[in-house]
SERO-4910 file (N, C-alpha, C, O; in steps of 0.05 Angstrom, whole numbers):
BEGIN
 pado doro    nc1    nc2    nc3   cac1   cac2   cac3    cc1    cc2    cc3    oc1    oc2    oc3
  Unk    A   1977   1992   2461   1995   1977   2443   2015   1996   2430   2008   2018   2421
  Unk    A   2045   1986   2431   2063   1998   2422   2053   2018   2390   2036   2006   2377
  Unk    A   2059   2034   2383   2060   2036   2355   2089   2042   2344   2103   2061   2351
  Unk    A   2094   2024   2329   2119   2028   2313   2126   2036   2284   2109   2033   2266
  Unk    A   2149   2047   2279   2156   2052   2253   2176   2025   2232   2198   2015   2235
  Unk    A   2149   2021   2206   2154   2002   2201   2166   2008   2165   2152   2017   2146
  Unk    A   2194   2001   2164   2198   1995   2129   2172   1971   2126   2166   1953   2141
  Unk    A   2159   1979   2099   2148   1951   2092   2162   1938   2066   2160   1950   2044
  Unk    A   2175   1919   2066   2181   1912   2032   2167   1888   2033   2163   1873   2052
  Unk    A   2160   1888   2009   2137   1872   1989   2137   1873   1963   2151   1889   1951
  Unk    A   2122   1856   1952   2125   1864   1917   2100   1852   1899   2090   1866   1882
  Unk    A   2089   1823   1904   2068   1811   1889   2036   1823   1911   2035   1837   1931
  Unk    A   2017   1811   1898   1991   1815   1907   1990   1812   1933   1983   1828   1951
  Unk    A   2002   1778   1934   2007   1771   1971   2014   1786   1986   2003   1779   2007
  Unk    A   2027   1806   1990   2039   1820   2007   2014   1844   2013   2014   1856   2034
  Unk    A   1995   1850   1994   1985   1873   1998   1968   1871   2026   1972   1892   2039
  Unk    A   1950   1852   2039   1941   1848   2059   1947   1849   2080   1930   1851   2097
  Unk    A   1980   1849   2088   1996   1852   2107   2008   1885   2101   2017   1895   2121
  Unk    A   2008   1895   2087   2015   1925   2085   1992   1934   2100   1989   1945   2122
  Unk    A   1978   1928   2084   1946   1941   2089   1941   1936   2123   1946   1955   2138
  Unk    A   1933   1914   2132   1936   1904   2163   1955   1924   2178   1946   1933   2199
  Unk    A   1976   1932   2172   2000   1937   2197   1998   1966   2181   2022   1972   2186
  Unk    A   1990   1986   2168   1979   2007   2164   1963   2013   2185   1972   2031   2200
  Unk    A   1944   2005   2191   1922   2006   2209   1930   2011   2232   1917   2030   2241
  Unk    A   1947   2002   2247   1962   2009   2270   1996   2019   2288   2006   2022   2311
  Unk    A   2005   2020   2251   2032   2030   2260   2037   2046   2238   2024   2044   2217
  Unk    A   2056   2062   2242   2068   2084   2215   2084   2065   2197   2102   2050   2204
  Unk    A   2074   2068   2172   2092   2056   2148   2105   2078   2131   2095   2092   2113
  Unk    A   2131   2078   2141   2156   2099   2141   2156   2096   2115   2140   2110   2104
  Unk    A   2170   2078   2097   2175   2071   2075   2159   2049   2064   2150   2032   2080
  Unk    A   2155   2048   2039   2151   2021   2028   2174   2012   2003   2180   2026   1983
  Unk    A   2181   1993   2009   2209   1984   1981   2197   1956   1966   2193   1937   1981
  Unk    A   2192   1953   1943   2184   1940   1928   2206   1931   1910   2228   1939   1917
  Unk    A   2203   1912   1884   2215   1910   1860   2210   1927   1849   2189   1940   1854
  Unk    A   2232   1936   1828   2225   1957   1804   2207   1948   1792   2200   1924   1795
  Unk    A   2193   1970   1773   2181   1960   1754   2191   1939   1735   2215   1942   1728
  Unk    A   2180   1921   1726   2174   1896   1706   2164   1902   1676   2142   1911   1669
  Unk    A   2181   1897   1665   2158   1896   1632   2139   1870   1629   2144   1847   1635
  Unk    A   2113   1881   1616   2089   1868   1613   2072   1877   1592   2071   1899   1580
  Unk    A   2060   1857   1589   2043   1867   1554   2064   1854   1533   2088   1848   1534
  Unk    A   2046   1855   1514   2053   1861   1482   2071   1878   1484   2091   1866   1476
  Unk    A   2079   1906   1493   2103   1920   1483   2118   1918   1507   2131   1938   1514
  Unk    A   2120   1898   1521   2136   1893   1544   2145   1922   1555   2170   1924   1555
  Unk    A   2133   1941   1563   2127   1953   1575   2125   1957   1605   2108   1945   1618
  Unk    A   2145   1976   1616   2153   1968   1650   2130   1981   1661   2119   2003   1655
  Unk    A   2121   1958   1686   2098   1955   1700   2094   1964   1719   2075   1949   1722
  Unk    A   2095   1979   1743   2095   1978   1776   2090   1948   1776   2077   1937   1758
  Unk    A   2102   1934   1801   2091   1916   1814   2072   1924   1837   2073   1947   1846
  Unk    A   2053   1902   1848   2028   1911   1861   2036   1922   1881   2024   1942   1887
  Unk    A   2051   1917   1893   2056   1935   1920   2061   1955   1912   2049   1973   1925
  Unk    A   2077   1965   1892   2085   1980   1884   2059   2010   1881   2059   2032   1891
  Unk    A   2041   1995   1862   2018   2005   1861   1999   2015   1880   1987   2036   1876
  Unk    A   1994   1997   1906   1981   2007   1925   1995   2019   1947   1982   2022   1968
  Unk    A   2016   2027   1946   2033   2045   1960   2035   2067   1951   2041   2087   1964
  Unk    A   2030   2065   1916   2027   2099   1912   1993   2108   1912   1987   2132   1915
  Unk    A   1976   2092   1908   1949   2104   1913   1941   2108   1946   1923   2123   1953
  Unk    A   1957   2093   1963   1960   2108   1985   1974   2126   2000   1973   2131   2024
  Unk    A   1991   2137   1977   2010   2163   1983   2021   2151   2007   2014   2160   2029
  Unk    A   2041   2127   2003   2062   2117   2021   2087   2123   2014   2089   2125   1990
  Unk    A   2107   2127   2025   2133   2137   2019   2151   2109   2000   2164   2092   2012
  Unk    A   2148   2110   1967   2157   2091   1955   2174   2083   1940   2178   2097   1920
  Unk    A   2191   2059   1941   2233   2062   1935   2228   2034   1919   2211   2016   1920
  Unk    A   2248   2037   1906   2245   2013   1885   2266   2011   1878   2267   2018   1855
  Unk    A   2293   2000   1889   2322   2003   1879   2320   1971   1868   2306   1952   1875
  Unk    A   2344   1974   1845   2343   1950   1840   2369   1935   1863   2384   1920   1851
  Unk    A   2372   1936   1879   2382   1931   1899   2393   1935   1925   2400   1958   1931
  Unk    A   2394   1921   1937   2400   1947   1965   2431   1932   1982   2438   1930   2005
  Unk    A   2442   1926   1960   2472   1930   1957   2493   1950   1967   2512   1950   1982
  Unk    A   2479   1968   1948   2499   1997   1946   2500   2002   1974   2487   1993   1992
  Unk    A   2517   2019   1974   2525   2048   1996   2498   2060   1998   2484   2058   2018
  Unk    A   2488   2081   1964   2475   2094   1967   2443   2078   1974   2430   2092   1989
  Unk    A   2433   2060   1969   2411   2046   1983   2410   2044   2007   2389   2046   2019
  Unk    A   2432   2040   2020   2439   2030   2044   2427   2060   2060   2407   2067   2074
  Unk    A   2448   2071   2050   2442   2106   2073   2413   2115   2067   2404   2130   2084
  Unk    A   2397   2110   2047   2374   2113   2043   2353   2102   2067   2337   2116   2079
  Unk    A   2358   2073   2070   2345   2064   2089   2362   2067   2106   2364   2079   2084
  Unk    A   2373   2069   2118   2381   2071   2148   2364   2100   2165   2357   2104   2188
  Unk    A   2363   2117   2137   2353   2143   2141   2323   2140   2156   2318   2155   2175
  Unk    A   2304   2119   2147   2275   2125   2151   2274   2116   2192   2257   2124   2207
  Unk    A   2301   2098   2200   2305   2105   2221   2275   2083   2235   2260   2089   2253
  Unk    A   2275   2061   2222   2250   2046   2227   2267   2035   2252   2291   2037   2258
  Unk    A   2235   2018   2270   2238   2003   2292   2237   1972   2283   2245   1952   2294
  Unk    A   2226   1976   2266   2222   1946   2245   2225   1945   2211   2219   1964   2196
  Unk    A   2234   1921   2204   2229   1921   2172   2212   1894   2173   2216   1877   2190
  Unk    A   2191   1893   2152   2170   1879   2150   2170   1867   2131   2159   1879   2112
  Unk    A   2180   1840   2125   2189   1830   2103   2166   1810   2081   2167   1786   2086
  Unk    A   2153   1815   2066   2132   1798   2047   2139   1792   2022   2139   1812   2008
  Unk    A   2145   1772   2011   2154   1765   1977   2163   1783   1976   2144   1798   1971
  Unk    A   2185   1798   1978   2205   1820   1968   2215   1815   1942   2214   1829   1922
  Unk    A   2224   1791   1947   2242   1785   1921   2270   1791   1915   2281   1780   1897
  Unk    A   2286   1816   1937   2312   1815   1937   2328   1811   1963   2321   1812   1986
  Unk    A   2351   1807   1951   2366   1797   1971   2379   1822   2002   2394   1840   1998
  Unk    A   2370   1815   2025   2377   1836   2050   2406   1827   2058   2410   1808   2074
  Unk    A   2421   1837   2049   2450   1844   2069   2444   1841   2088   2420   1845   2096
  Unk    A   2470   1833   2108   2475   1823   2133   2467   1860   2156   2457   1866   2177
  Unk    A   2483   1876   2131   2483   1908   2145   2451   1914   2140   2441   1924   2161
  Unk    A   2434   1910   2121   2409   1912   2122   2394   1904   2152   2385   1918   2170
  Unk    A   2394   1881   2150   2390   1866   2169   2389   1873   2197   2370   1871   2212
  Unk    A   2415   1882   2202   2422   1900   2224   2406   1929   2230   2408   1942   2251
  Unk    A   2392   1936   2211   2395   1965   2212   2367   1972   2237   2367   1982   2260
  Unk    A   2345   1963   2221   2326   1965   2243   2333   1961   2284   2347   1946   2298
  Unk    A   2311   1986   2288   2320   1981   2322   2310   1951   2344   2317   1947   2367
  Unk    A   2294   1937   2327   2278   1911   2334   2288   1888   2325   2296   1869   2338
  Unk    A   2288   1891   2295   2303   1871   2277   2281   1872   2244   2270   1892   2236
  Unk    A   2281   1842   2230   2271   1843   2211   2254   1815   2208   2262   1792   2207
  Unk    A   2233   1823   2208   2204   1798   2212   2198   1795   2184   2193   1814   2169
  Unk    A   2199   1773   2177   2192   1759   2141   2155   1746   2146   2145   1761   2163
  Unk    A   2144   1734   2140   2125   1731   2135   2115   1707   2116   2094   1709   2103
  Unk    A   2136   1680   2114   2124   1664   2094   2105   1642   2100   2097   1633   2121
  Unk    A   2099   1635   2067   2069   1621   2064   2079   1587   2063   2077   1572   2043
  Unk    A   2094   1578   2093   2090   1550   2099   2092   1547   2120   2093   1568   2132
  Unk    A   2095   1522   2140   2095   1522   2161   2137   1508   2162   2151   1489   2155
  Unk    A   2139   1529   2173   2178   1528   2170   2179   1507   2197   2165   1507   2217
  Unk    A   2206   1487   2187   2220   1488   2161   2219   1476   2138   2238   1480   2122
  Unk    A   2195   1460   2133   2175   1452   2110   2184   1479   2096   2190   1499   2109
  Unk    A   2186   1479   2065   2182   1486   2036   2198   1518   2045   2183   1537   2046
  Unk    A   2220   1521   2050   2234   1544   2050   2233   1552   2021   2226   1534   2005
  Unk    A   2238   1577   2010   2247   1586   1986   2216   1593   1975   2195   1598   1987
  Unk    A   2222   1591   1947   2210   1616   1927   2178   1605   1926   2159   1620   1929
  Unk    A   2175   1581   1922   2145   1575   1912   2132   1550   1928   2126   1527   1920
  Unk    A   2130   1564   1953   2117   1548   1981   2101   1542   1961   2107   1530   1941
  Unk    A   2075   1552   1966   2044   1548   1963   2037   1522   1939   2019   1506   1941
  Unk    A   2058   1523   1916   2052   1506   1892   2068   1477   1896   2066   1456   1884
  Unk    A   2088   1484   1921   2096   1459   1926   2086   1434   1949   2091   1410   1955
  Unk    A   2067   1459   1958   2052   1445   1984   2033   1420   1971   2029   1397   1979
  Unk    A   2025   1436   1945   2000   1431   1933   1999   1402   1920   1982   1385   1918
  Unk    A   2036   1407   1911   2035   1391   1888   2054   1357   1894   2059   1338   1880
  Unk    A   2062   1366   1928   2068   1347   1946   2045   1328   1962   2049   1309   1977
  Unk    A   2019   1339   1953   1994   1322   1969   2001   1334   2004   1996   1323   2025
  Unk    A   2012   1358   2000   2011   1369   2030   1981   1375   2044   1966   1391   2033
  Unk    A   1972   1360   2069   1932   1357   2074   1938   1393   2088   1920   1409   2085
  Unk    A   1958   1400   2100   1963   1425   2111   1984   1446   2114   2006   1436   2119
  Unk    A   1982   1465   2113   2000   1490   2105   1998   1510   2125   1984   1508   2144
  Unk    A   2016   1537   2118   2007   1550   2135   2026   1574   2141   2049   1567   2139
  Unk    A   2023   1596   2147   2033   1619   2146   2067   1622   2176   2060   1625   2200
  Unk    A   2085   1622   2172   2109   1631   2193   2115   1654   2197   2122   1666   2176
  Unk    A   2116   1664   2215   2133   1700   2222   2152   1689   2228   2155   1670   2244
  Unk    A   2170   1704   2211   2210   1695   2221   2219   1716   2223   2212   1734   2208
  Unk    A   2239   1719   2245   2258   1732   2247   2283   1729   2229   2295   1708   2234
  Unk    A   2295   1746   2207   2313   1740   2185   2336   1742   2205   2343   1755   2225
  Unk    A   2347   1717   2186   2378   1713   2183   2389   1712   2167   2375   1716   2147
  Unk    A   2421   1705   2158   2429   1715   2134   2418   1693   2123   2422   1698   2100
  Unk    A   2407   1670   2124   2402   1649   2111   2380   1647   2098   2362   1663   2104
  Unk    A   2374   1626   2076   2347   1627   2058   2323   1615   2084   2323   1592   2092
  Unk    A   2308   1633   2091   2282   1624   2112   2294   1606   2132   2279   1587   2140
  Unk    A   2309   1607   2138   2326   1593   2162   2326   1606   2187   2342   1598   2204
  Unk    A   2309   1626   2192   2314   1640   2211   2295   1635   2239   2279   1618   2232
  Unk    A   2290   1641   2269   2276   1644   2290   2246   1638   2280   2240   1651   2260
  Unk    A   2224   1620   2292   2204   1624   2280   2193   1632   2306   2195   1620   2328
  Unk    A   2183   1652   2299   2164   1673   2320   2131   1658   2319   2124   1642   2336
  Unk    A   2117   1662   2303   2090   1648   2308   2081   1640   2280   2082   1655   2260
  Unk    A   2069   1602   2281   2053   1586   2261   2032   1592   2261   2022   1598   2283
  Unk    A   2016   1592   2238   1991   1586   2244   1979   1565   2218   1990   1570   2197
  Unk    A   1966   1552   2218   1958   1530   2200   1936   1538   2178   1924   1558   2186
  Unk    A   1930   1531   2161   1910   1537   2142   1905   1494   2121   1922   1485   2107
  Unk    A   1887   1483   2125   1878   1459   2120   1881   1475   2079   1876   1496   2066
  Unk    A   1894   1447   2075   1887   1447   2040   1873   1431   2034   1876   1408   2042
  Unk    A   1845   1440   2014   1819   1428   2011   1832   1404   1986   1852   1407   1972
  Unk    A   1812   1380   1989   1816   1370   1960   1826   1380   1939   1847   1379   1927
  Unk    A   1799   1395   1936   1804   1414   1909   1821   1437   1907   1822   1451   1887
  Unk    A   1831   1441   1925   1846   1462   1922   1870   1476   1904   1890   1462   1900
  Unk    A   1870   1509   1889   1893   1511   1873   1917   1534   1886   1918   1547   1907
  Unk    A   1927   1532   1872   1952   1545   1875   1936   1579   1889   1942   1591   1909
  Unk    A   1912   1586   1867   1906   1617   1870   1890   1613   1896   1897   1630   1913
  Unk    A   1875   1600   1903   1842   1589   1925   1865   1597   1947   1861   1617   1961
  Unk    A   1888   1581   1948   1908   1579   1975   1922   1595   1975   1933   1597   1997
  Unk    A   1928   1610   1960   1947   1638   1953   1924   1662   1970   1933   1676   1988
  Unk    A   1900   1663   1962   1885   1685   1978   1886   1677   2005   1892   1691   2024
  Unk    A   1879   1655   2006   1868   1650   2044   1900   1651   2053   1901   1659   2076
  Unk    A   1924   1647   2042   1951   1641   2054   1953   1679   2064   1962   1689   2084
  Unk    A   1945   1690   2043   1952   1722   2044   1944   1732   2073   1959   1736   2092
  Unk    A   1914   1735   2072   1897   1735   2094   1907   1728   2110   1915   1749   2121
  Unk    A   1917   1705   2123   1925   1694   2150   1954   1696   2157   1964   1684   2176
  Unk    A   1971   1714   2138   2001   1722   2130   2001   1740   2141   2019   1745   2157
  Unk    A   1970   1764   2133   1968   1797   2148   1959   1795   2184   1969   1805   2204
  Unk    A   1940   1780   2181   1937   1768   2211   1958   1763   2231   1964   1775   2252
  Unk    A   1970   1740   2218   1999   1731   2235   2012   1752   2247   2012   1760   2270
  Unk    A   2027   1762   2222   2039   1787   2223   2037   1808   2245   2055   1814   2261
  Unk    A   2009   1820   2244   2001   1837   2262   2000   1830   2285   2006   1844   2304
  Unk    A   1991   1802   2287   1993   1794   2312   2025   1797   2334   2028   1808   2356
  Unk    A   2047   1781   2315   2080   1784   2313   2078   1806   2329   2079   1805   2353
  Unk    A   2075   1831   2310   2090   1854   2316   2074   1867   2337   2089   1874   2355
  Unk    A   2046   1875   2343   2038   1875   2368   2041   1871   2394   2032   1885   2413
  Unk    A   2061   1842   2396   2069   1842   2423   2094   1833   2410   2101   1811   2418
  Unk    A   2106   1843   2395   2144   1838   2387   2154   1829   2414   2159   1805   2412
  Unk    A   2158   1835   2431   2183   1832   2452   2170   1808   2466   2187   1793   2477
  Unk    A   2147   1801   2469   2136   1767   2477   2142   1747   2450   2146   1724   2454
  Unk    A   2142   1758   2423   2140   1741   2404   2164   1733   2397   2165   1713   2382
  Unk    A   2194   1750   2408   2232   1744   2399   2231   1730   2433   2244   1709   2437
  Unk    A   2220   1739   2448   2224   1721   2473   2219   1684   2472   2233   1666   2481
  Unk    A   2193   1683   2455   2191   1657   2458   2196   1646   2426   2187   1623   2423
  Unk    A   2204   1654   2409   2209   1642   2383   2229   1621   2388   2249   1620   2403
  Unk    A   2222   1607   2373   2234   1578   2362   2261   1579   2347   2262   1596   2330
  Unk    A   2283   1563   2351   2298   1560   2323   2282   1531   2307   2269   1511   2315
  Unk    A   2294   1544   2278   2280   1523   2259   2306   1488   2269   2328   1486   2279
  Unk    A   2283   1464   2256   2302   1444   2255   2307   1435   2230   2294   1418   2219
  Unk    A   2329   1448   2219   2341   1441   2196   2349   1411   2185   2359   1402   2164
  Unk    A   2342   1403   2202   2335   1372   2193   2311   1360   2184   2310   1337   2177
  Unk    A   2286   1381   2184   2264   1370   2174   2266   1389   2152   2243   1385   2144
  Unk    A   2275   1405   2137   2278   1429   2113   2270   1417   2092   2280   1396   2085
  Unk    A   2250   1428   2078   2251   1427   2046   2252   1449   2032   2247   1473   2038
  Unk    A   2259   1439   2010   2256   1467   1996   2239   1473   1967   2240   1462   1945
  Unk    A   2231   1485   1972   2203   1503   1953   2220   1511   1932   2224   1535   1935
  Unk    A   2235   1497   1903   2248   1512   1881   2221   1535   1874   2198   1533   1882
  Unk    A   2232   1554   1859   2213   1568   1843   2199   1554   1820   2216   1542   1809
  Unk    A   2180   1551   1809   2170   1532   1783   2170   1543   1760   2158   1564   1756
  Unk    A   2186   1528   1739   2200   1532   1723   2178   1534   1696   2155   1524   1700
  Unk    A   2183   1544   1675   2164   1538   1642   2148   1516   1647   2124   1517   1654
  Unk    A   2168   1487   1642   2168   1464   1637   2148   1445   1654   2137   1423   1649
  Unk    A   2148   1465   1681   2130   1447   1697   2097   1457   1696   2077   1446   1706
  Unk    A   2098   1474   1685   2072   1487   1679   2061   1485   1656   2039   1497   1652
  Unk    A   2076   1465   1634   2066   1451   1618   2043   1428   1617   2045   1408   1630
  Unk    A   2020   1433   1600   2001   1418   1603   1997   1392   1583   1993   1396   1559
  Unk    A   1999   1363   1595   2012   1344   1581   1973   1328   1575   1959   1313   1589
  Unk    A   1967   1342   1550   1939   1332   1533   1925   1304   1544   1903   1301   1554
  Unk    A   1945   1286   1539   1955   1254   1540   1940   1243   1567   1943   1219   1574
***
């Protein structure tokens, strides 16, 4: 099996399973996360989790607040990856980003595309009476999750199920997917799908208001 050099960007819990997974069998050149966050009582800036388990594994770790600039840009172009590995990042990849890798740039989201594009798959699956869900490897384009879908895989939502129950098992089968993806990359851009933008929804992020608990 090929071994490749992989940027990983990531940023919440979810993503850590798929770092962790594609560690195991390929070099993780860089890791790029969100900056730190303030949290607590003294709102106090935080690592985010990727953030965190990239430095207890002495991974090479970047945290720009954007990768805009010139100088971000030459930064990564530098690590000279075969892949960028994309999980809840949270910022926005330029078209030149995009480009930069020698393979391309594989995303990793938690629905079955083009069902619930955007920020908060998992809570919209949930809260749509969706009976099934399920993890996509995409190939990015400049567009919001609009991109090549390389490989589905499904995950059943239980009755009871919450937002956190489906957030772990979605993670799990996110790092799976993934590795699978990039393993045989050149069978997985060979037979990938374009999405049908006629079946699209979109996943807003969830706001204060909806996470309000109505007594009544």
């Amino acid at each position: 099996m090929p071994r490749y050099r992989i940027v990983f960007m990531g940023s919440p819990d979810f993503a850590i399973p798929a770092l962790q997974k594609l560690a195991q069998t390929h070099d993780i050149c860089a890791v790029y996360t969100q900056p730190a966050k303030p949290a607590g009582r003294g709102m106090t800036p935080t690592p985010v989790p990727v953030a965190t388990y990239a430095a207890d594994k002495s991974l090479a770790l970047f945290s720009p607040a954007s990768l805009k600039t010139v100088d971000a840009q030459r930064q990564l172009a530098a690590h000279d990856a075969d892949l960028f590995v994309v999980v809840a990042y949270g910022l926005l990849l330029p078209k030149i980003v995009l480009n930069m890798p020698k393979i391309g740039c594989i995303n990793g989201h938690a629905s079955l595309l083009p069902r619930w594009r955007g920020a908060a798959p998992i809570q919209r699956a949930i809260a749509a009476g969706d009976a099934v869900t399920g993890i996509s490897a995409m190939l990015m384009d400049e567009g919001l999750d609009t991109g090549k879908v390389l490989m589905r895989r499904s995950c059943k939502i239980e009755p009871d199920e919450t937002a956190g129950s489906l957030h772990d098992k979605l993670a799990t089968l996110n790092a799976k997917t993934l590795d699978e993806v990039v393993s045989d990359i050149t069978t997985s851009l060979t037979t990938g799908e374009p999405q049908d933008d006629s079946q699209a929804l979109y996943a807003a992020k969830i706001i204060p208001q909806e996470a309000e608990i109505h007594w009544g």
